[in-house]
Rosetta silent file (secondary structure, phi, psi, omega in degrees, C-alpha in Angstrom):
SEQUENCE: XXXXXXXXXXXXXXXXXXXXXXXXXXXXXXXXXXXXXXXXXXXXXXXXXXXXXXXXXXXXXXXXXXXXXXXXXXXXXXXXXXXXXXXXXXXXXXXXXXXXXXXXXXXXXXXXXXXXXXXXXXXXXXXXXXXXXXXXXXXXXXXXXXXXXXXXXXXXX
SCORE:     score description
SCORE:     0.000 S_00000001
   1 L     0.000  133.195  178.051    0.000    0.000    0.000 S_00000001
   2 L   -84.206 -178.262  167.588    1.571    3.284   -0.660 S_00000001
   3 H   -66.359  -16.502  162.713    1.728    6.100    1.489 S_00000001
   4 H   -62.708  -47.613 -179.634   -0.890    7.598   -0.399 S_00000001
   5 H   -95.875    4.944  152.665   -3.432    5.423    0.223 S_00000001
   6 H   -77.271  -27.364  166.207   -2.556    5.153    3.786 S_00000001
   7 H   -81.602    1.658  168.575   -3.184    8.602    3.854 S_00000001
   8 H  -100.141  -59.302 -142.315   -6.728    8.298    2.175 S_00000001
   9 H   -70.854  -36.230  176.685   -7.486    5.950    4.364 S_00000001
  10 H   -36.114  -97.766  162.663   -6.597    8.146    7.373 S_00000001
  11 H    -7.994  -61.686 -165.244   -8.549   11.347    5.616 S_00000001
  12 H   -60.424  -60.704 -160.554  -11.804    8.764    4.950 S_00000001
  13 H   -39.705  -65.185 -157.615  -11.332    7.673    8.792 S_00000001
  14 H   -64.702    5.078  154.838  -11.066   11.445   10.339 S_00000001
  15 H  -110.428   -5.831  164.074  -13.831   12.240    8.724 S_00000001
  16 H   -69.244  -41.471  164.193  -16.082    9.710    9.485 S_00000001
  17 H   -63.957  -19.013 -168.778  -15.060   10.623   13.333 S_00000001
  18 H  -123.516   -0.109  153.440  -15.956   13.868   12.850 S_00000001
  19 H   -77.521  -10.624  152.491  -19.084   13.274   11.154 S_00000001
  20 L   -76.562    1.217 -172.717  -20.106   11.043   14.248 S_00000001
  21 L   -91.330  -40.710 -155.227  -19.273   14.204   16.729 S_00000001
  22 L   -94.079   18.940 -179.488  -22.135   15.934   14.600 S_00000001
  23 L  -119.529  148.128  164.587  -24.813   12.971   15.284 S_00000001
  24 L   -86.685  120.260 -166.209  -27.423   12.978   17.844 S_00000001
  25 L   -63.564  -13.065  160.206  -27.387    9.817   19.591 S_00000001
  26 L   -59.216  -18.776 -151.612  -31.180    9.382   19.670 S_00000001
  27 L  -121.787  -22.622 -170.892  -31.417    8.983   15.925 S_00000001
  28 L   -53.778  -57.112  164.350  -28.742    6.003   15.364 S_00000001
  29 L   -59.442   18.959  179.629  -31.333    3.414   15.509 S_00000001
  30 L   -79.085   98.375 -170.006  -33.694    5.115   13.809 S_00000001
  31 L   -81.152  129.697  169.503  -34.278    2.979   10.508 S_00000001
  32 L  -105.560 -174.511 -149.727  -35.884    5.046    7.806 S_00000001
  33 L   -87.186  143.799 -177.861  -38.491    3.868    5.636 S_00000001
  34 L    81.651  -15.678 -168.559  -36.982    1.826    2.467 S_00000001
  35 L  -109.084  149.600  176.731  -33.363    1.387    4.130 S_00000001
  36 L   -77.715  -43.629 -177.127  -32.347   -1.982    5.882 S_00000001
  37 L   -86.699  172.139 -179.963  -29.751   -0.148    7.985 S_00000001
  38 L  -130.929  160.473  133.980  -29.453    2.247   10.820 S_00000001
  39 H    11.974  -91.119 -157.206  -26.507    4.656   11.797 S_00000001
  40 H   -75.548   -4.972  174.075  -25.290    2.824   13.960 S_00000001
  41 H   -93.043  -29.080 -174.836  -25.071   -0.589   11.759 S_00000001
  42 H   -51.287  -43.430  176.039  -23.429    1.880    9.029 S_00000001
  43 H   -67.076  -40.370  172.558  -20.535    2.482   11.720 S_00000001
  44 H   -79.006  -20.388  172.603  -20.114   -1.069   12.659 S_00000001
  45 H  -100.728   -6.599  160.955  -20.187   -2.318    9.435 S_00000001
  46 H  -105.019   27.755  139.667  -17.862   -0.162    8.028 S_00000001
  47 H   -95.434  -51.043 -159.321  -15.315   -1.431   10.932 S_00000001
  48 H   -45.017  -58.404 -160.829  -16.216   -4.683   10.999 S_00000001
  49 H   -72.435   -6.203 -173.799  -15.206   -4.740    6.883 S_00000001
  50 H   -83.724  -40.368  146.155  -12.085   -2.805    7.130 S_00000001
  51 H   -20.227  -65.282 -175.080  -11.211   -5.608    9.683 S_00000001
  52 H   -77.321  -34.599  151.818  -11.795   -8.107    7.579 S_00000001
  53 H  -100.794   20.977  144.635   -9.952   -6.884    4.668 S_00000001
  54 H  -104.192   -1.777 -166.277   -6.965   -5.712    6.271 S_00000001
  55 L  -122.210  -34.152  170.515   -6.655   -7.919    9.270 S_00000001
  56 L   102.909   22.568 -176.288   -7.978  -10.891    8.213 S_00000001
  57 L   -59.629  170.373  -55.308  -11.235  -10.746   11.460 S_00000001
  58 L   -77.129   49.077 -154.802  -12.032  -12.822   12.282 S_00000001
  59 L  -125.613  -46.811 -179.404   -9.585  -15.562   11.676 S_00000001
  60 L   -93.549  -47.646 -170.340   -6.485  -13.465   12.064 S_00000001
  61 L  -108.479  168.759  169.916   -7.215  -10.267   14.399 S_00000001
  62 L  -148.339   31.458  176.380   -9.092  -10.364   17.507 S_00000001
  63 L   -95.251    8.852  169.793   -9.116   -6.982   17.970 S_00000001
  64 L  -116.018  174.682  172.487  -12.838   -7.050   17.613 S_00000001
  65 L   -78.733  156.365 -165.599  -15.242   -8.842   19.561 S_00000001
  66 L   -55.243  -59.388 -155.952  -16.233  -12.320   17.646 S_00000001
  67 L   -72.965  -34.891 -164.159  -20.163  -11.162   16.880 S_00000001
  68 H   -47.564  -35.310 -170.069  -19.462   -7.747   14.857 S_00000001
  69 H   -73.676  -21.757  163.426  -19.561  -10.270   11.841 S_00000001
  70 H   -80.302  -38.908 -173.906  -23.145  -11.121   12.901 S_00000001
  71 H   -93.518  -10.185  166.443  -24.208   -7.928   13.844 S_00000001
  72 L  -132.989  -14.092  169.977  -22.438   -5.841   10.884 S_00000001
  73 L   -35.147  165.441  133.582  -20.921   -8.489    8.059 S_00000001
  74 L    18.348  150.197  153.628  -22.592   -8.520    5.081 S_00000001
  75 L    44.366    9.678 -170.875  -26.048   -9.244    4.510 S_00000001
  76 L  -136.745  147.139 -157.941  -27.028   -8.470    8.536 S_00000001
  77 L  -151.096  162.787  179.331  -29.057   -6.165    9.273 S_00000001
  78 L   -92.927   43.859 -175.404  -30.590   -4.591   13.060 S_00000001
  79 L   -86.703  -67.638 -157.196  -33.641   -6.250   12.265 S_00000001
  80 L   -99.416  -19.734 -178.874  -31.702   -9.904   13.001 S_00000001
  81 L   -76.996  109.593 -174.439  -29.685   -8.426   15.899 S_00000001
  82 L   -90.127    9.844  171.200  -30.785  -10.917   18.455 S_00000001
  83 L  -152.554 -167.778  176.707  -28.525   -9.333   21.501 S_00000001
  84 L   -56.625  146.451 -178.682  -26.751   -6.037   22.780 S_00000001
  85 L  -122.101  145.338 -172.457  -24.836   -3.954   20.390 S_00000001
  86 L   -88.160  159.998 -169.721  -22.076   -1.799   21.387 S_00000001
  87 L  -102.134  150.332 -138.219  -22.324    1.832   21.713 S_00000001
  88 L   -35.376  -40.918  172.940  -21.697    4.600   19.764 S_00000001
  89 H   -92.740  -14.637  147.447  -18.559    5.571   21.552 S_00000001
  90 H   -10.946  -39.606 -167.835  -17.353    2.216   21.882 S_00000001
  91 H   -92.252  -40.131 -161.783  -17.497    1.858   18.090 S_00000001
  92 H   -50.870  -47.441 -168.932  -15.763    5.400   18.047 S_00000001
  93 H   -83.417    6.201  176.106  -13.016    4.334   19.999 S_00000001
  94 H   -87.937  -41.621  172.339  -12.352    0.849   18.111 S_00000001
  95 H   -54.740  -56.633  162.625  -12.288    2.870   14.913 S_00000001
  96 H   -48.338  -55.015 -163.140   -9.369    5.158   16.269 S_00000001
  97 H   -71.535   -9.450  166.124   -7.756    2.274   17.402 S_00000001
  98 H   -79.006  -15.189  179.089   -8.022    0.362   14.159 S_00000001
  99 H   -73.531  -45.666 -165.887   -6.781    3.727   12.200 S_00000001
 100 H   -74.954  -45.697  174.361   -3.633    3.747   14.352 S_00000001
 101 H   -40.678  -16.683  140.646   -3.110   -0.266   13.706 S_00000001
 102 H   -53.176  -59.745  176.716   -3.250    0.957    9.789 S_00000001
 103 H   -80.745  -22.895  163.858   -0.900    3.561   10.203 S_00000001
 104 L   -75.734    9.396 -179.175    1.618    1.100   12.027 S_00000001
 105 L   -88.477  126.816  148.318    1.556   -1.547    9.021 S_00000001
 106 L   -12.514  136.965  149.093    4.674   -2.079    7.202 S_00000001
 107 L   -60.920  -34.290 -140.877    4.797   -1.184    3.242 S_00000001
 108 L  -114.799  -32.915  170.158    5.654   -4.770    2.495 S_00000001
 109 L   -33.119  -63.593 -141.235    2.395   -5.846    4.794 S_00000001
 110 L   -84.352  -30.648  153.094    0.255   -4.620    1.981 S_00000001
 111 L   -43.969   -0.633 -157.937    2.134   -6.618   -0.732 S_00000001
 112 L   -84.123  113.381  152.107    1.163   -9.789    1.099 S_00000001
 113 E   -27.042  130.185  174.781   -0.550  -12.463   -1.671 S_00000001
 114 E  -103.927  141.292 -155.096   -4.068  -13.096   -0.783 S_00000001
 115 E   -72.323    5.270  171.356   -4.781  -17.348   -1.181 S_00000001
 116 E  -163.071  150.807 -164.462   -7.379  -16.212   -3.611 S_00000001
 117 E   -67.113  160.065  178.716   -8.101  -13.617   -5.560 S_00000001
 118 E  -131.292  113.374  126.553  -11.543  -10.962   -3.486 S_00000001
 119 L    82.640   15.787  147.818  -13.468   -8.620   -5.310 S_00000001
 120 L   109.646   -6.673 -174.401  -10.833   -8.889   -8.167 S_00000001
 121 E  -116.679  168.174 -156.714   -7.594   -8.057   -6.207 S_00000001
 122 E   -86.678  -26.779 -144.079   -4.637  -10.090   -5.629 S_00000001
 123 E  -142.522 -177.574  179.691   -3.165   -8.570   -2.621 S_00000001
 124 L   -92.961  -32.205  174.938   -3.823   -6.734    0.878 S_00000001
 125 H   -76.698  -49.881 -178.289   -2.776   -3.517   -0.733 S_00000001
 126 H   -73.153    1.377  177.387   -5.836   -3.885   -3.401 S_00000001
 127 H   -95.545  -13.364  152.419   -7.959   -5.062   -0.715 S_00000001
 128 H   -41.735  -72.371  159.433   -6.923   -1.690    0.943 S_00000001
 129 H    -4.108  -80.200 -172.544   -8.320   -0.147   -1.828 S_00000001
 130 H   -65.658  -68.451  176.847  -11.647   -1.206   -1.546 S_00000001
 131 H   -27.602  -72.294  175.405  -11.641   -0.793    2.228 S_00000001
 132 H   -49.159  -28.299  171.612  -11.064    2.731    1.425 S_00000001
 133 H   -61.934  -93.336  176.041  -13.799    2.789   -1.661 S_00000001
 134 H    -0.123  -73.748 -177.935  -15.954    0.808    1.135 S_00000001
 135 H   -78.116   13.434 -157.948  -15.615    3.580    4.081 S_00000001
 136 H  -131.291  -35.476 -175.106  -15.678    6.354    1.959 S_00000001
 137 H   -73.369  -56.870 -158.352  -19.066    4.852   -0.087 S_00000001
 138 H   -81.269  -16.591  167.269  -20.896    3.879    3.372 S_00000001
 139 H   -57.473  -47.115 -174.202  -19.429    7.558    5.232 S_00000001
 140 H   -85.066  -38.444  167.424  -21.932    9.058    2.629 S_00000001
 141 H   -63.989  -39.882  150.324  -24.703    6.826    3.495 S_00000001
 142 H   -21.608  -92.836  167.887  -24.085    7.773    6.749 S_00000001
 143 H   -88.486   35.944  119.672  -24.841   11.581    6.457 S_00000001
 144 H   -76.047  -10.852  171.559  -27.463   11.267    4.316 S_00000001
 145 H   -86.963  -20.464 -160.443  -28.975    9.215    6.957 S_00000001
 146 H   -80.480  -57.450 -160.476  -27.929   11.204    9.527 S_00000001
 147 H   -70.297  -51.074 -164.712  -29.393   14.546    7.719 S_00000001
 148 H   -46.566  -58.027 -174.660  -32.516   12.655    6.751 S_00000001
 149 H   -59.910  -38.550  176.506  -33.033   11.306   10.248 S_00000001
 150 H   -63.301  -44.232 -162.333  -32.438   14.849   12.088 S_00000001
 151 H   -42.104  -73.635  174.778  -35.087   16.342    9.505 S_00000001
 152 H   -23.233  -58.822 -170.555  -37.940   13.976   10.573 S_00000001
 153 H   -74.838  -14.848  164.113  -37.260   14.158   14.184 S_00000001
 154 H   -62.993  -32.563 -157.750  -37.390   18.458   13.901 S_00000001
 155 H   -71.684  -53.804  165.962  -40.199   17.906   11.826 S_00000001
 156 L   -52.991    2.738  175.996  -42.108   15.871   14.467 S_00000001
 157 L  -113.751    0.000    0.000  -41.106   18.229   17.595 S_00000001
């Protein structure tokens, strides 16, 4: 991975943190009509996946708890979440600590062969990529849900 795109990834992170300083914590579960997700699965699932394609969660890291792939993987939704989920700053502070575990990886890390090709790339540096594509794509669902979600609840007060 170059230093570029460790530095996009940074830039997508610090602004996803500072677009969760601007949300009212009343509204993360709020599901809006037509969307599967809430807020707060938008935040966990874009940790959960940046986990999984840089760290290799859960088979390799354990720097999450075991369940984030049930409660934010793919295909899961808070619908299906059959137990406690953790809370907002909880997720805040796993995200910092997964940015700095990003910014401590080796250059040579991200050359590391993947045993099959994902999502068309070969390597940990193209699965970087996407991880950055990923948070940067689900950061915008994010505050449009976020703006959407404030509207409603002014509109209703």
């Amino acid at each position: 991975m170059s230093q570029t795109l460790v530095e996009q990834f940074a830039f997508n992170r610090n602004m996803l943190l500072m677009e969760m300083d601007k949300l009212d914590e009343s509204l993360i579960d709020v599901q809006l009509e037509g969307l599967n997700n809430t807020i707060r699965w938008q935040i966990g699932h874009i940790l959960t996946v940046a986990e999984q394609f840089l760290f290799g969660f859960p088979n390799q890291s354990a720097h999450l708890p075991e369940n984030y792939v049930s409660l934010f993987g793919n295909g899961t939704k808070p619908a299906d979440w059959p137990e406690e989920v953790p809370s907002l700053a909880e997720l805040k502070d796993q995200l910092k600590d997964q940015l700095r575990r990003v910014m401590d990886l080796q250059p040579d890390y991200f050359a590391t062969k993947l045993e099959k090709p994902f999502l068309g790339q070969e390597t940990i540096g193209g699965l970087a990529k996407v991880a950055v594509f990923h948070e940067a794509n689900h950061s915008g669902q994010l505050h449009t849900m976020r703006l959407i979600a404030g509207s409603k609840a002014q509109a209703l007060s």
